[in-house]
N, C-alpha and C positions, 0 to 999 in steps of 0.2 A: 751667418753674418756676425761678427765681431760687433760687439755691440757695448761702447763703454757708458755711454751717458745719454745717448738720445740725439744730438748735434747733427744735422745736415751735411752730409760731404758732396763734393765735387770726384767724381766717378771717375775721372780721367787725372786726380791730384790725391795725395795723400792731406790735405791740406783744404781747411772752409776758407771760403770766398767772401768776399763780403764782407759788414759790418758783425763782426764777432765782437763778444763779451770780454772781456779781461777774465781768462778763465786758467788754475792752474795749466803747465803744458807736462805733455809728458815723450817720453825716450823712446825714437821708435830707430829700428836700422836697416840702413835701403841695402840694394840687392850687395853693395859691394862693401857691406861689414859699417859702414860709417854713422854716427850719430845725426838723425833729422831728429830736429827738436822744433821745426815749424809747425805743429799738430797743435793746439789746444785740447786741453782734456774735454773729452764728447764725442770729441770725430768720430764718424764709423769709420773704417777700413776693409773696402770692401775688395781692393786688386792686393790679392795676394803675393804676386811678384817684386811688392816693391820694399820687402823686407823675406829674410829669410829666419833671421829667429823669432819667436814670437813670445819670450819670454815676459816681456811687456804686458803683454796684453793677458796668459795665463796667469801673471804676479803685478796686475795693477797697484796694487796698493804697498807695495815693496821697491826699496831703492835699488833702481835698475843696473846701476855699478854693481852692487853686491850679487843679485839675483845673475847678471851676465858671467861673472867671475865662481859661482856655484855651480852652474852648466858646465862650465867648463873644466872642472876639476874632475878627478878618477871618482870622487865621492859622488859628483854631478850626472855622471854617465847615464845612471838609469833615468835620473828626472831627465836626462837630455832626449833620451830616445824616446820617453812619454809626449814631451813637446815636440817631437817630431812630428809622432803618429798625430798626436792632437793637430799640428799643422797642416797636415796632408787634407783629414775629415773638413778641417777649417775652411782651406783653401778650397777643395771640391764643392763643397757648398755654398762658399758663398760666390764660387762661377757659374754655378747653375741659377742661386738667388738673383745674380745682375741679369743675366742674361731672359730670366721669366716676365717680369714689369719692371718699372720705374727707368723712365726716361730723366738721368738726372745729370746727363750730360751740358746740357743747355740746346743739343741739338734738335729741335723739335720746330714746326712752323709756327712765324710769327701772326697774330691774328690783324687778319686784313682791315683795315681803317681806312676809310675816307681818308682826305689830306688833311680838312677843317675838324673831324673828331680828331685825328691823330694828332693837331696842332694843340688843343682845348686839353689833351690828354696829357701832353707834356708841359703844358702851362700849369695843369695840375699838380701835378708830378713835384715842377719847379718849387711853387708852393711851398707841396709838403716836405720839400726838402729841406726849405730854407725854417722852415720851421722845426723840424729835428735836431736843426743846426744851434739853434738856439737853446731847445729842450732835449738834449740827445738821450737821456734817459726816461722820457716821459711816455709812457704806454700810448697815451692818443696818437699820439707823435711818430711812434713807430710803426703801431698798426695804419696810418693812414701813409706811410712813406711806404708801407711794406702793398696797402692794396692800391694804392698809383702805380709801381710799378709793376705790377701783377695786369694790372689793364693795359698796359704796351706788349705785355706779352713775355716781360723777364719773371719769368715764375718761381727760378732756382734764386735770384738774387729778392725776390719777395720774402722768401722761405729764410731766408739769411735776415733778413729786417725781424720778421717772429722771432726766429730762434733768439736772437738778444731782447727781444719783449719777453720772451719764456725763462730768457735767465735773471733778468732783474724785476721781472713780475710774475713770479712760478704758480703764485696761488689767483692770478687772475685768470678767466676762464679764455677770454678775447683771443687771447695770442694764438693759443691752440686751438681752436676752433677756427683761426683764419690761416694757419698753417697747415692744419687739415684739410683742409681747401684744395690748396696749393697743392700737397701731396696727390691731391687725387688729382688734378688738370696732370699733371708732370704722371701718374699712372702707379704709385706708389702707395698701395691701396693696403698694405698692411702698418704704415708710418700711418698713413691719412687714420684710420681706426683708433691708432694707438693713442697717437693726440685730441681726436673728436670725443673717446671713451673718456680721456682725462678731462677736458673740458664740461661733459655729461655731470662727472661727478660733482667739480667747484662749481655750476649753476645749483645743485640740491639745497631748497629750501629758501632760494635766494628769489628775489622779484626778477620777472622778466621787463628787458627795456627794447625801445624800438631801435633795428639798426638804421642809421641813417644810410639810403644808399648813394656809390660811391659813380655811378650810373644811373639817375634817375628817370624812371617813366615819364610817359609824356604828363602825367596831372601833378606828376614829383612829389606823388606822395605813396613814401615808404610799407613797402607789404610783407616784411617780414621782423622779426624779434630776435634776440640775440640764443632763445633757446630754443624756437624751430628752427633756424640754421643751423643750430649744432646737430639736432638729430637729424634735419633733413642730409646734412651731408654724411651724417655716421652711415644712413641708411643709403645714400649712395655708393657710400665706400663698399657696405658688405654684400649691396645687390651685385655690382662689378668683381664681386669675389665667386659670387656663385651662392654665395650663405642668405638665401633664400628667407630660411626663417629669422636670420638675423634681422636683414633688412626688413623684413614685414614688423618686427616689433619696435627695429626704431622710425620707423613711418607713424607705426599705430602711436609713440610717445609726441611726433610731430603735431597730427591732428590735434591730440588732445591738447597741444600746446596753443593752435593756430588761435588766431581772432579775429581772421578777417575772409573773406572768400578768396582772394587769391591765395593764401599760403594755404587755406582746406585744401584746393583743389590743385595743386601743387602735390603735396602730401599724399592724396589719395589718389591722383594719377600712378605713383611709385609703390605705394601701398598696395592695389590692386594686383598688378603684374609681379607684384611680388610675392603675394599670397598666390595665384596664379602657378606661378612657377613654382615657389614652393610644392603644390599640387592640393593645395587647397581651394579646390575649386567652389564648393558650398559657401566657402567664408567670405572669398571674392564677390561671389553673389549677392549674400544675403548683406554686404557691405555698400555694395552697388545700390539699394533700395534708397540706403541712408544719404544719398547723393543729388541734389536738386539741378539737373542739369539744363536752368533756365537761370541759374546764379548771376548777378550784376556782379563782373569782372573790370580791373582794371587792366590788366595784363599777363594772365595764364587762360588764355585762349585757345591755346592750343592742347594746352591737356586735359582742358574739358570736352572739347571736341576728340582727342584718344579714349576720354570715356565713355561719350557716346556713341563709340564704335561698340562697344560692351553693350552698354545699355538698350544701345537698336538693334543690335546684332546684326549688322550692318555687313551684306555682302560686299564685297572684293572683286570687280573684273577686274580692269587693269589699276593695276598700284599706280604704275606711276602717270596716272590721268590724276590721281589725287591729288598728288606730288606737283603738275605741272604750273603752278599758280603760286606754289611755295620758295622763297626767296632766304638765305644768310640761314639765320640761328632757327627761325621757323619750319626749315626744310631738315634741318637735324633733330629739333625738336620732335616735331609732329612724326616725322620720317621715321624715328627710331618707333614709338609709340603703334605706328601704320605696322608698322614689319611685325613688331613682337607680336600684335592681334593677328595676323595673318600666319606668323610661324605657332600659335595656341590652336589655332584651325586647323593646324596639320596643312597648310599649305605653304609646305617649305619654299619650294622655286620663286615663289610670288616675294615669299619676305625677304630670303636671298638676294632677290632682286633691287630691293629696298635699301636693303644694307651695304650696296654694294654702292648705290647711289650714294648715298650718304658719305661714302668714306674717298667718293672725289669731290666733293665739296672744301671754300678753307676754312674746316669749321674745326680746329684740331682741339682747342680747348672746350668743346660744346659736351655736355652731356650726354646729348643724343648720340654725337659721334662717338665718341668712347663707348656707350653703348655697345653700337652698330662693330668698334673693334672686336670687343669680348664674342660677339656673335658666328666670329668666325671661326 
């Protein structure tokens, strides 16, 4: 993937959507030799069809009149047939990159809402917009424009709200840690990383503060911080990768982060499975001891209840008698949790079974379901 600055693209445009930054633009040339100059510097460029030289992109930081008129002289020959070949490797790989994850086309299911949440949600939304309106450069202002609409379901244009928090606030930690997010709903789990890691870093040494949420439980009082979200989603990102031991350590930084029982047991639900799979099975274990599973909960009920499927060792006839009581986000929840214990048992067909439920549910942005995707 051609990668200049970091910036969000639109997968079907050479060009970001959205509320962009005032950001240098730079020269790119579509298939039939002509000057597109609607690109701000950042864009990835991931369809390779839509230019053919890519001198640009090899000589960022050189004027593209000059570097075009270089190629093209008998002095230029060889640099041209180097940027060819380099084109060719460019373009192969970054067809195979679009085509592995990230849904960043906008086409993905929208998440199903009542009429009165969905109304209360764009009353929010209004809000925040009318408020950006006023402060269009103000970090609160953006992150909360950018997670209103993220809760309707536009996840690419949330991601476009961040990336202008990340350009005019680079050294706050918020922006990236809530575009990281977003990367992972949308299936983009090595952006999600890269931005969560950067975030990791600007919290170091810094006070944690409570996020206020943007969704509140029913006692509406907030259960998480601004730096176990970071790690909890670092550690989402790289369990959805496969990196096992990654995840298990940014879980293990979540706990140590946590203050409340629900984000503990949050954290150690992911944490578990993650060591687990890893194939650290003793560590799991002897982690498992550390784990009060009579905790007064607010609202992570149901991944303490996947841990005391551990902790009892709890047989498995039919899964989905489990399942049959479970409703929305708690049937992807718990569901995903169900499957992965019963696929650690060696009893594939049963979790297969699980996972399969799970992914006709409309739960597209649930954790559990993306789980249940990578499972297959």
């Amino acid at each position: 993937m051609i990668k200049l600055t970091g910036i969000p693209y639109d997968i079907n445009s050479s060009c970001l959507k959205g509320p962009t930054p005032a950001l240098p633009r730079i020269r790119l040339m579509d298939s039939g030799g002509s000057a597109n100059s609607c690109c701000a510097a950042g864009t990835e460029i991931i369809n390779g069809k839509n230019y053919t030289d890519i001198a640009d992109a090899a000589f960022p930081n050189s004027n593209p009149d000059e570097v075009y008129k270089k190629v093209k002289t008998k002095k230029g020959l060889l640099l041209k047939k180097l940027i060819l070949i380099l084109f060719i490797y460019l373009a192969t790989n970054i067809s195979l990159s679009a085509q592995q994850l990230c849904v960043a086309t906008g086409n993905y299911p929208a998440p199903e809402l009542s009429q009165p949440v969905r109304a209360k949600m764009q009353a929010d939304l209004n809000l925040a917009a009318s408020q950006l309106k006023e402060n269009p450069a103000g970090l609160n202002e953006l992150i909360w424009a950018g997670r209103r609409t993220a809760y309707l379901g536009n996840y690419t244009e949330a991601i476009d709200y961040y990336t202008t928090a990340i350009a005019l606030h680079a050294e706050s930690p918020e922006p990236y840690r809530h575009r990281g997010h977003r990367w992972i709903t949308i299936r983009c789990f090595d952006k999600a990383i890269t931005d969560l890691s950067a975030a990791a870093k600007l919290i170091k040494g810094k006070q944690d503060v409570v996020e206020i949420d943007g969704m509140p439980n029913e006692k509406n009082i907030p259960t998480s911080t601004l730096h176990t979200n970071i790690w909890y989603h670092l550690g989402l990102a790289y369990y959805y990768k496969g990196e096992f031991i990654n995840s298990s350590e940014a879980f293990k930084s979540c706990l140590a982060a946590s203050t409340n029982s629900d984000m503990f047991i949050a954290a150690a639900n992911w944490y578990n499975i993650s060591l687990r799979k890893a194939g650290d099975t003793a560590a799991a274990n002897l982690f498992l001891r550390s784990v009060n599973p009579n905790l007064s909960l607010i609202e992570n009920f149901d991944y303490l209840r996947i841990l005391k499927l551990y902790i009892e060792n709890q047989e498995i006839g039919n899964p989905m008698a489990f399942l049959k009581n479970e409703a929305g986000l708690g049937a992807a929840s718990y569901g995903y949790g169900l499957g992965v214990y019963l696929q650690l048992k060696g009893e594939n067909e049963k979790a297969n079974l699980v996972f399969n439920h799970i992914l006709t549910l409309k739960q597209w942005g649930a954790f559990g379901y993306i789980g249940a995707e990578r499972e297959r």
